[in-house]
PLY file of the C-alpha trace (Angstrom):
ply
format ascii 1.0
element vertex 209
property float x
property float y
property float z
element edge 208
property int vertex1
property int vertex2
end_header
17.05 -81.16 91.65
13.83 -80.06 94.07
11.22 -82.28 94.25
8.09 -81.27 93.31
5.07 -81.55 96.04
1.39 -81.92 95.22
-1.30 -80.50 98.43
-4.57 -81.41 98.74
-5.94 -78.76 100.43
-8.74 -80.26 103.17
-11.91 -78.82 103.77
-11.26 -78.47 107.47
-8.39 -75.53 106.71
-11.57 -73.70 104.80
-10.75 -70.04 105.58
-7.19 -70.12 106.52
-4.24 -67.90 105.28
-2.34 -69.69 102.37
1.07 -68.76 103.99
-0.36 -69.78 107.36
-1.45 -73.46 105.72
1.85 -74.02 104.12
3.78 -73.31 107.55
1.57 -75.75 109.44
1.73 -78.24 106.13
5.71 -78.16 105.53
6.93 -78.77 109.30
7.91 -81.07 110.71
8.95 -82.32 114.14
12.21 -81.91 114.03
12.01 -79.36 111.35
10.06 -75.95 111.77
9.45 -73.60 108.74
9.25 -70.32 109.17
5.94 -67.85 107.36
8.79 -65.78 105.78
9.96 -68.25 104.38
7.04 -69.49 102.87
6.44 -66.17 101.76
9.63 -66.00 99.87
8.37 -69.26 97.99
5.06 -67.76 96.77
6.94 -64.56 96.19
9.26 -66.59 94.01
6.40 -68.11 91.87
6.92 -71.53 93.06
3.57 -72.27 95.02
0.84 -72.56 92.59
-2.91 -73.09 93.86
-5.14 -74.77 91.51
-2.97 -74.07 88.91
-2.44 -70.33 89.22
0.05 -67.89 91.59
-1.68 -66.23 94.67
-0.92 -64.06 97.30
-0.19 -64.89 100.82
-2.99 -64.00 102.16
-5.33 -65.35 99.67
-8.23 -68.08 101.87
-8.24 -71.18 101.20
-11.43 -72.66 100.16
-10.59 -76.47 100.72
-10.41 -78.73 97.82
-7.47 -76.73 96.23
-4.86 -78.31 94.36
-0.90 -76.68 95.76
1.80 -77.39 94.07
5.02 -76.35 95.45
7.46 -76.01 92.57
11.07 -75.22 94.01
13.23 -73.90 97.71
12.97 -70.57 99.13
16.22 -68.31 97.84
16.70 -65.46 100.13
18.08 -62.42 98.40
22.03 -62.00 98.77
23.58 -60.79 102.15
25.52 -57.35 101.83
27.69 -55.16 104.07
26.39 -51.52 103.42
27.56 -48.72 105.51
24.80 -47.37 108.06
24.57 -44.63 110.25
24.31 -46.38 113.59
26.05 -45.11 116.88
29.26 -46.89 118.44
30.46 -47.19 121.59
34.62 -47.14 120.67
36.36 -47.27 123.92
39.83 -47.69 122.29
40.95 -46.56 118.47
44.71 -45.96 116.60
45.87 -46.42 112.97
45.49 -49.97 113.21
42.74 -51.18 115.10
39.58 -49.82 117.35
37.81 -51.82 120.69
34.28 -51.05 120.11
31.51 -52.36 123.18
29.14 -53.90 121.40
25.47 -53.66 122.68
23.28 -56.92 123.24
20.60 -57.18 119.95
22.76 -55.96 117.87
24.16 -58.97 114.92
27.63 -58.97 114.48
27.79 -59.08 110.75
24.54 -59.68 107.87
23.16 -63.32 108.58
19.84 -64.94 109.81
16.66 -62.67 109.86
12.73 -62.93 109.03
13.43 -60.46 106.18
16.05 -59.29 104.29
16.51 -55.74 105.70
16.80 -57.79 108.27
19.30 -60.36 107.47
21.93 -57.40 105.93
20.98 -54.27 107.95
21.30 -52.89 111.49
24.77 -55.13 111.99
27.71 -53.79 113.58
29.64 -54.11 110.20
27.02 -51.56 109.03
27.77 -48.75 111.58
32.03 -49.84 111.45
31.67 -49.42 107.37
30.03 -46.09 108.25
32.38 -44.79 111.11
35.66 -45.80 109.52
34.76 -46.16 105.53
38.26 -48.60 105.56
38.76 -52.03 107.14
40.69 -55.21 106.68
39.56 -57.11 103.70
40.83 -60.55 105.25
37.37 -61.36 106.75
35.65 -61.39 103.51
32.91 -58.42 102.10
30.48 -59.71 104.67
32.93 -59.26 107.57
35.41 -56.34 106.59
37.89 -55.72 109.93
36.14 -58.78 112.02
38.45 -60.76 114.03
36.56 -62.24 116.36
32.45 -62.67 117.01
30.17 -62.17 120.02
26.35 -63.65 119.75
23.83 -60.97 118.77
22.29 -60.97 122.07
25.75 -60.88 124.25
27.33 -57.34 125.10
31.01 -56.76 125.29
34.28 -55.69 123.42
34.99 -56.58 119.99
38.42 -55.99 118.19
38.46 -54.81 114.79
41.17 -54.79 112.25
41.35 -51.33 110.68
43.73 -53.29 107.65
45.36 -56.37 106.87
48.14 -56.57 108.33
46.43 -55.58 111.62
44.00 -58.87 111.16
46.77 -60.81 110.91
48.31 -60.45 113.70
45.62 -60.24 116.06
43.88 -63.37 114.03
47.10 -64.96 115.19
47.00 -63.75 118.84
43.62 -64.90 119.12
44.87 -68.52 118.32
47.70 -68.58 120.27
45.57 -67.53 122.95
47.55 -64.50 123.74
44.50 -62.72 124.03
42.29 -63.87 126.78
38.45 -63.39 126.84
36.60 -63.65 130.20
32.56 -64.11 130.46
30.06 -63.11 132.80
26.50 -64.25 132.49
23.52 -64.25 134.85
22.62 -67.84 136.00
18.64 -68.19 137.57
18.18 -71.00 139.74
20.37 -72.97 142.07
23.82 -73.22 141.12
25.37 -77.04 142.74
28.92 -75.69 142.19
30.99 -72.71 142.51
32.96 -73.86 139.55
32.76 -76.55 136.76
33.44 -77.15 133.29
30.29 -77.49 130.74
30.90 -79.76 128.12
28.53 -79.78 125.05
28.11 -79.18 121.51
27.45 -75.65 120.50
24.93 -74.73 117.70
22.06 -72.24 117.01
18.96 -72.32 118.57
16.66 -74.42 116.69
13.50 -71.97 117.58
15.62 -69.29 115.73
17.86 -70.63 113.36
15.17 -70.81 110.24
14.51 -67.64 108.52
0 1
1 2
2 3
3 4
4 5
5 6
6 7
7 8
8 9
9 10
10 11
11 12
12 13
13 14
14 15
15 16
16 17
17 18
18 19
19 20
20 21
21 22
22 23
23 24
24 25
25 26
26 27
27 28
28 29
29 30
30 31
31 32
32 33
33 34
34 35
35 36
36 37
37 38
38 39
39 40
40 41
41 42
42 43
43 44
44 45
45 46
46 47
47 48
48 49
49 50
50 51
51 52
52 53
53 54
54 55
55 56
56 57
57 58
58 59
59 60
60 61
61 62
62 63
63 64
64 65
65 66
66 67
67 68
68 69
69 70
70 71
71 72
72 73
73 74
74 75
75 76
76 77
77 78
78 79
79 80
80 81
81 82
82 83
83 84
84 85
85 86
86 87
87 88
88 89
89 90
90 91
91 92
92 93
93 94
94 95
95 96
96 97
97 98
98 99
99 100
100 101
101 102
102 103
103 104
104 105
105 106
106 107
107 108
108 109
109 110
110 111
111 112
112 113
113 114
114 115
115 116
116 117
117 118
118 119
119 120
120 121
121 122
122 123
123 124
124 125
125 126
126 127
127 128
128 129
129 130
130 131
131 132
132 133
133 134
134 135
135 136
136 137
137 138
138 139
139 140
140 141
141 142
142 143
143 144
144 145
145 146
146 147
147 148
148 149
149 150
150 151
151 152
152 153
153 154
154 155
155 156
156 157
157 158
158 159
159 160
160 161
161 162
162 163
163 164
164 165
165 166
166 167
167 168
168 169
169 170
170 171
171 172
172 173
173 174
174 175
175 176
176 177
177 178
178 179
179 180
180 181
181 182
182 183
183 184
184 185
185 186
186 187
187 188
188 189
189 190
190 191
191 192
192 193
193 194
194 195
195 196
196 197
197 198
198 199
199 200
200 201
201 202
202 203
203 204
204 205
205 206
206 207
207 208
């Protein structure tokens, strides 16, 4: 069950942005929160100043009353089919190699809006190009075997059907398929070779939406 939260507004935030209090107000240290966010929470009805809904980008007159009623609940992801160009370097009745370009997501996920969390994806322009993939990965991730990050370039394998996934799901454990990195280092390397060893996770300045 969300907890409700009570503001008092202070008269030193006289003239701000409601959104722009309510980011400042809600984060934390170790926990940033995002204006989209907040957005989607007065959007949703659940911030109430002085009693009443407001916009955004009503000011604040200090003394104010906010209550913040429930969690921000961003609108479903979805695979739709868009007409964005690929780079396929390799295609047959199975499977295609497609280069995918740096900035460009992977499959629907994190974004400050929600054209932005479902569109622009490479599953769009695949769903587009060849209107039939594997079903294995899920609706979000039709034909995807395998993932690079949005802002790494490079060859992705997609299963054209599910028999194709299957086996090249099962390759890619096996390790029968090898995958080989470059990346641009600045600074001075110590060592022509070494082994990092760390846990891998999203970057905190990005991962809220």
């Amino acid at each position: 069950m969300t907890e409700h939260r009570t503001i008092e507004v202070p008269t030193e935030s006289r003239g701000q942005r409601l959104d722009q209090f309510l980011v400042q107000f809600l984060a934390t240290e170790n926990e940033p929160v995002s204006r989209s966010r907040v957005q989607l929470l007065i959007d949703q009805g659940d911030v109430l100043v002085s009693g009443k809904p407001e916009k955004a980008s009503t000011k604040l007159r200090g003394g104010e009353h906010i209550l913040i009623t429930g969690e921000p609940h961003p609108a479903p992801l979805k695979a739709v089919a868009e007409d964005i160009p690929l780079d396929v370097v390799y295609e047959d009745k199975d499977l295609a190699v497609i280069n995918k370009p740096a900035g460009m997501m992977v499959h629907a996920g994190a974004g400050p809006s929600d054209d932005a969390r479902s569109r622009g994806t490479l599953v769009n322009a695949l769903l587009f190009r060849f209107k039939k993939l594997s079903a294995t990965g899920g609706d979000l991730r039709p034909g995807i075997v395998h993932r690079l990050d949005k802002n790494t370039s490079g060859l992705i394998v997609v299963a054209k059907n599910d028999r194709a996934h299957l086996a090249l799901g099962e390759m890619f454990s096996s390790r029968r398929i090898k995958k080989t990195y470059i990346a641009l280092v600045q600074g001075n390397v110590e060592r022509d070779r070494g082994t990092i060893n760390a846990g891998v996770s999203r970057d905190p300045c990005t991962a809220r939406a």
